[in-house]
SEPA-696052 format. One record per residue: residue number from 1; x, y, z of N, C-alpha, C, O in turn. Coordinates in pm, whole numbers, plus 50000, padded with zeros to 5 digits. Example, Ala and Ser with C-alpha at 12.3 -4.5 7.8 and 13.67 -1.06 7.14 Angstrom:
BEGIN
{r 1 {51319 49431 50780} {51230 49550 50780} {51320 49670 50780} {51424 49668 50846}}
{r 2 {51285 49775 50708} {51367 49894 50714} {51290 50003 50787} {51341 50114 50804}}
% end
This chain:
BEGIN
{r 1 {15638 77589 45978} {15746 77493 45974} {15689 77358 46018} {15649 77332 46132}}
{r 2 {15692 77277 45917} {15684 77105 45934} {15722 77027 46070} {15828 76964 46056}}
{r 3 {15678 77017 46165} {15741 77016 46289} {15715 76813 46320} {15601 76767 46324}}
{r 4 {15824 76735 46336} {15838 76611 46380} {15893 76618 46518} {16010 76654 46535}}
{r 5 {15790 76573 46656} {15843 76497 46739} {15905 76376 46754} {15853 76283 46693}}
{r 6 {16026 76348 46834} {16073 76219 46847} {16167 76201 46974} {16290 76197 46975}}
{r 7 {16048 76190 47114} {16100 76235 47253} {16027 76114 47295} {15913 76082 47264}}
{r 8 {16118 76046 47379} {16052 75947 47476} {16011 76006 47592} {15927 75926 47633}}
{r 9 {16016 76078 47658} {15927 76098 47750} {15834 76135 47769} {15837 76257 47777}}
{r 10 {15693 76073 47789} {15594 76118 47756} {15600 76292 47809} {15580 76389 47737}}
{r 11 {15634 76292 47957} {15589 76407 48038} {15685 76531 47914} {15621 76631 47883}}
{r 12 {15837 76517 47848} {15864 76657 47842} {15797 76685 47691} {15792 76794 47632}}
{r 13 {15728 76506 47627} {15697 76534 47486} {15558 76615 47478} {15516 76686 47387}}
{r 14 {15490 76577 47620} {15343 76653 47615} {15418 76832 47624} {15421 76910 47529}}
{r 15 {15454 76851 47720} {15561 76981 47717} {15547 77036 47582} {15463 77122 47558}}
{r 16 {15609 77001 47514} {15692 77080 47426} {15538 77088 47297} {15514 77175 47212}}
{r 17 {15462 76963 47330} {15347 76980 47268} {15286 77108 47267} {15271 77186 47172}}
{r 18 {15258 77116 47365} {15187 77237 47432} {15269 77355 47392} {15204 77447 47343}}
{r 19 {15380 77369 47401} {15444 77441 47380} {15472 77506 47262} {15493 77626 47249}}
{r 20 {15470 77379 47132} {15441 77456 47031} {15304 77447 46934} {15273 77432 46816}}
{r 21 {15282 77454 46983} {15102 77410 46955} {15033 77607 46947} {14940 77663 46889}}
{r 22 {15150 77652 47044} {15067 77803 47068} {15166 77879 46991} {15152 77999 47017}}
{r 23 {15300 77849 46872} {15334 77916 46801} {15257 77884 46641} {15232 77769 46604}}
{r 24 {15232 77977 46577} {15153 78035 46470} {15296 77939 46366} {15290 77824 46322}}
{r 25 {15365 78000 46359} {15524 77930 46257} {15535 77815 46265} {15591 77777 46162}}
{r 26 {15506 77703 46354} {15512 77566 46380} {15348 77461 46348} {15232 77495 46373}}
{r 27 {15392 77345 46292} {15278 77306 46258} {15337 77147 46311} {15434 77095 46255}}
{r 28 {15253 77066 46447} {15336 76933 46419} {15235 76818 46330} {15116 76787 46329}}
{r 29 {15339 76784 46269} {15291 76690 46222} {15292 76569 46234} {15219 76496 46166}}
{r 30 {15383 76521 46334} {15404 76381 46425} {15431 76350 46513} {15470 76453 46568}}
{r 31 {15441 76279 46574} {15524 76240 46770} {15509 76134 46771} {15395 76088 46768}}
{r 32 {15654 76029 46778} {15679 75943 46785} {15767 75948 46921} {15834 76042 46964}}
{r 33 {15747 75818 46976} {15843 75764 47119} {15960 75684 47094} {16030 75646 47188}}
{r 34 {15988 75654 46965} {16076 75505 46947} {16178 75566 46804} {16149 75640 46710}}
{r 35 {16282 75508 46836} {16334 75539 46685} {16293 75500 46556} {16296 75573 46457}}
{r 36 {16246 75356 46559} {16183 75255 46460} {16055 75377 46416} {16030 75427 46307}}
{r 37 {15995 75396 46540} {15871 75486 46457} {15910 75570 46375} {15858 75587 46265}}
{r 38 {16050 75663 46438} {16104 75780 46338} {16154 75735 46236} {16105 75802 46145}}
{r 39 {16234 75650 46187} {16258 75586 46060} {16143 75573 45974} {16147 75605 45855}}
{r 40 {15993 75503 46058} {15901 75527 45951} {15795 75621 45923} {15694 75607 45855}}
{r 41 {15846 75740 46003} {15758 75833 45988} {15852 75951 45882} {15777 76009 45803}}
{r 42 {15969 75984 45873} {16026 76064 45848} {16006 76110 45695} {15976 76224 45661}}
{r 43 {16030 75986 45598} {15961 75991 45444} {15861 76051 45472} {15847 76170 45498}}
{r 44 {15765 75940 45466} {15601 75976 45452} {15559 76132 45506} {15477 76205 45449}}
{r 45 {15634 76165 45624} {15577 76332 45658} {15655 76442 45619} {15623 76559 45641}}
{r 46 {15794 76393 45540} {15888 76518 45508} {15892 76621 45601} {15894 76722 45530}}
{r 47 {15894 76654 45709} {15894 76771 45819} {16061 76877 45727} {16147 76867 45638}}
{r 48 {16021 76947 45810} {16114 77075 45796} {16226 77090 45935} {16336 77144 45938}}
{r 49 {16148 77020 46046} {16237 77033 46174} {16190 76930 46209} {16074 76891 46190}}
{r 50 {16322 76845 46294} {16325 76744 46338} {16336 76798 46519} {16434 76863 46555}}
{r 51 {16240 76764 46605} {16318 76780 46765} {16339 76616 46809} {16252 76530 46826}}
{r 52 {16496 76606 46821} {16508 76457 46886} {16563 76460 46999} {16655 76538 47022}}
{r 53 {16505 76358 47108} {16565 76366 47186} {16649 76207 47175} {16616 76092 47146}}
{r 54 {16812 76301 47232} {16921 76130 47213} {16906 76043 47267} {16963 75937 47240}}
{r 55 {16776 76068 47417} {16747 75923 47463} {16652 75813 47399} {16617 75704 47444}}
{r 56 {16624 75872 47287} {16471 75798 47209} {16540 75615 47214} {16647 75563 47184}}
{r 57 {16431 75576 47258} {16472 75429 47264} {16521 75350 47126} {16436 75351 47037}}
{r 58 {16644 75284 47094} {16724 75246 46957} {16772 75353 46892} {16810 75326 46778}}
{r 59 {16782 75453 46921} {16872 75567 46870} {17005 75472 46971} {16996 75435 47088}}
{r 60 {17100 75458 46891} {17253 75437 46925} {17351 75487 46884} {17399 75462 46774}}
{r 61 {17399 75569 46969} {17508 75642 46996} {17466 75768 46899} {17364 75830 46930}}
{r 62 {17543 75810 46778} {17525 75941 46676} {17490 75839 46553} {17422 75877 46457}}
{r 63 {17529 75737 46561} {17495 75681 46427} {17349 75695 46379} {17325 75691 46258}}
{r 64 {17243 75712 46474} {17120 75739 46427} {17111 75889 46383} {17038 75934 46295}}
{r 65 {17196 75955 46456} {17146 76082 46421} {17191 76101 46249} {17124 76149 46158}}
{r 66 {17308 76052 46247} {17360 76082 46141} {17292 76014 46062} {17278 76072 45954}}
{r 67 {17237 75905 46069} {17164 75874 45941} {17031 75960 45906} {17007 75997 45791}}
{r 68 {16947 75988 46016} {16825 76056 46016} {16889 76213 45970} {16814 76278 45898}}
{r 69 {16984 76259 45995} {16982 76431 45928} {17054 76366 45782} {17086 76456 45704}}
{r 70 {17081 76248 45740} {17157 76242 45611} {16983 76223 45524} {16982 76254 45405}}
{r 71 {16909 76196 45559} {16830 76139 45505} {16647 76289 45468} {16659 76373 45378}}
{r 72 {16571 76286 45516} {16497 76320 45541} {16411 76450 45634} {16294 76485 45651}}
{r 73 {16529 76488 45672} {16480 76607 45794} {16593 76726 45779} {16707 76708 45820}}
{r 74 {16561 76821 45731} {16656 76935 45703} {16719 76967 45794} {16842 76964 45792}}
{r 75 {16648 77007 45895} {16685 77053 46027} {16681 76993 46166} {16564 76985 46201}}
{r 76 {16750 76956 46243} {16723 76894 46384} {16763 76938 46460} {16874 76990 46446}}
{r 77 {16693 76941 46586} {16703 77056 46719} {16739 76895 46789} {16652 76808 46778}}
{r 78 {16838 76871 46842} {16882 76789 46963} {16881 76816 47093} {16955 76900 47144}}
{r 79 {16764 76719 47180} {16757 76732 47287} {16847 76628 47396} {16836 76505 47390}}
{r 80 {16906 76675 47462} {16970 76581 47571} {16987 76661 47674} {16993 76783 47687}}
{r 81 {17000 76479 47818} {17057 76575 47916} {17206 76510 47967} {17287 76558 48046}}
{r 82 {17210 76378 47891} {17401 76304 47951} {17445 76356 47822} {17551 76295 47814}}
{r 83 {17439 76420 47724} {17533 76447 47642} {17621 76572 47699} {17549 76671 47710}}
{r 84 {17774 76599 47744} {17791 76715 47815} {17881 76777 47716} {17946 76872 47760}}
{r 85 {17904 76740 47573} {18001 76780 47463} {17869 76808 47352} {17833 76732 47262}}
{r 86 {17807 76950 47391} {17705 76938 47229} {17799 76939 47114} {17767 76846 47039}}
{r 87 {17929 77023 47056} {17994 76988 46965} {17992 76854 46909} {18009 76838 46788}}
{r 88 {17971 76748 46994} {17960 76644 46906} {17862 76625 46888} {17868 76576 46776}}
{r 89 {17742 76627 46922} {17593 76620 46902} {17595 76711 46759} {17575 76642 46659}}
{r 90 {17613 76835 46739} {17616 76905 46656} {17698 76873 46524} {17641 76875 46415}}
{r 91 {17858 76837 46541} {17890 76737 46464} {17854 76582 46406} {17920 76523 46320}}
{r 92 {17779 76550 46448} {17675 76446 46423} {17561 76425 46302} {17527 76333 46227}}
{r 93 {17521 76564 46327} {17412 76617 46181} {17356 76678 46245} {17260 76703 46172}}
{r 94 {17336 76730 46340} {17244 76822 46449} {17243 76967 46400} {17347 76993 46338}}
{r 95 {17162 77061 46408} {17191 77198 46344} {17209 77234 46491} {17313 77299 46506}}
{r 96 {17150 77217 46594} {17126 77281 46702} {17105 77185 46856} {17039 77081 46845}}
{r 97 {17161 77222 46993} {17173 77111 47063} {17107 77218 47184} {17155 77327 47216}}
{r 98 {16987 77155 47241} {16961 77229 47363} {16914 77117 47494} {16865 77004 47488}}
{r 99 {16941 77176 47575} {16952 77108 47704} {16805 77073 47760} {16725 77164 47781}}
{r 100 {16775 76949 47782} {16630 76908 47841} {16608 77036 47966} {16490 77070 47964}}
{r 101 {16661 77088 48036} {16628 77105 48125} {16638 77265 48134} {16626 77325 48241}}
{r 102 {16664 77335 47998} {16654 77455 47973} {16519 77516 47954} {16418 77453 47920}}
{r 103 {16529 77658 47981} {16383 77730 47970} {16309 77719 47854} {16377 77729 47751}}
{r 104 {16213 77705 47842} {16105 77683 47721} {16173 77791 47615} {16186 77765 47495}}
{r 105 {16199 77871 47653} {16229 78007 47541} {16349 77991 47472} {16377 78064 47377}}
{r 106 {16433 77890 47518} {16566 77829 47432} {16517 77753 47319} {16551 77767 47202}}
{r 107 {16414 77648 47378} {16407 77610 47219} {16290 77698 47121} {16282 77687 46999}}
{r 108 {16230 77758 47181} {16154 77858 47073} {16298 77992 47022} {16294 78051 46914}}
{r 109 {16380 78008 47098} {16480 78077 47008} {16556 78019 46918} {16598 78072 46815}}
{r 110 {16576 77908 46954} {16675 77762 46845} {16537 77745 46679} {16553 77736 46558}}
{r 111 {16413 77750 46772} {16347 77676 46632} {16333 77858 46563} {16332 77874 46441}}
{r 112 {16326 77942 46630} {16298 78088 46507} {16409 78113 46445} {16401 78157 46331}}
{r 113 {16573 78085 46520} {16651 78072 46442} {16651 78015 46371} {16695 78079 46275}}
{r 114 {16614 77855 46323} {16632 77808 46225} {16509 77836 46102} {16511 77801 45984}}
{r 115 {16435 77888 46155} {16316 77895 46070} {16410 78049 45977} {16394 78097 45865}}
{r 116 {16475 78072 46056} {16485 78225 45905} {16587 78171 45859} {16644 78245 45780}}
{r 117 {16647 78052 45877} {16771 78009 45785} {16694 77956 45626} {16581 77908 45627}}
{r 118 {16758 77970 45519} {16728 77939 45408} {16721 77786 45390} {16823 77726 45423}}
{r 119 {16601 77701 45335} {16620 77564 45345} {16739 77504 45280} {16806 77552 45190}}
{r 120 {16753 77390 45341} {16869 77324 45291} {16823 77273 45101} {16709 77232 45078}}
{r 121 {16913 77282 45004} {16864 77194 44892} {16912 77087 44907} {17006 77058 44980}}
{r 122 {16847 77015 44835} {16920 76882 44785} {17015 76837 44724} {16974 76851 44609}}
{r 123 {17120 76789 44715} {17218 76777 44655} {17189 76696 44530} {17087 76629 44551}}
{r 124 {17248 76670 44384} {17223 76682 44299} {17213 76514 44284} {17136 76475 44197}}
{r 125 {17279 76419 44357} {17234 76264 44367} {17088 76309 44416} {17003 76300 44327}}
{r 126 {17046 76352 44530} {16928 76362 44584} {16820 76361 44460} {16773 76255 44421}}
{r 127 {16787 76480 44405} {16746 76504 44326} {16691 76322 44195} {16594 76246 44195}}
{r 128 {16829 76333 44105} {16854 76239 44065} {16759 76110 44089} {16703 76054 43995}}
{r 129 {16746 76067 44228} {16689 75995 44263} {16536 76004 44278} {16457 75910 44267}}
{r 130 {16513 76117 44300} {16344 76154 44331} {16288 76132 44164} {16169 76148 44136}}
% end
């Protein structure tokens, strides 16, 4: 699985580096600190999973999220720790919302869940356009 970082903190982005670096199913292919970077990384690397965290610097409010899952990234694992309503995180475009401060094994159960979900297609404007 196409794996895009997009966590400002260095300390939990090295984390999670490490972290999936030692699953075989995950491959990353980027890590960005800034939203601007994720806007221009997201085309160019097509990932399969997005991990964002909602504090990424210029992410504002859901409107980023929602544009980034309308766009380019099938799947996104949302990281926060002031969001205390994931329903809306999840309503947002989020497939999945886990807590910064949860055990490593939450988000390796969030990303194997999504890995056996069937990819999303494209909808038929999508297409159209490519």
């Amino acid at each position: 699985m196409k794996t895009l970082l997009a966590i400002h903190q260095a300390d939990l982005r090295v984390a999670i580096e490490i972290l999936l670096r030692e699953e075989p199913m995950v491959e990353i292919i980027g890590i960005v600190s800034t939203f601007q970077a994720l806007q221009a990384l997201t085309g160019p690397v097509q990932p399969d999973l997005l991990i964002l965290d909602l504090d990424l610097p210029g992410l504002e409010d859901f409107s980023g999220l929602r544009q980034i899952g309308a766009g380019a990234c099938p799947q996104i694992i949302a990281l926060g720790s002031r969001h205390p309503n994931p329903d809306a995180v999840l309503a947002a475009g989020a497939n999945a919302f886990v807590e910064k401060g949860a055990p490593p094994r939450d988000l390796m159960t969030v990303i194997r869940r999504l890995e056996s979900r069937p990819a999303p297609q494209p909808s038929p404007t999508e297409e159209e356009e490519s």
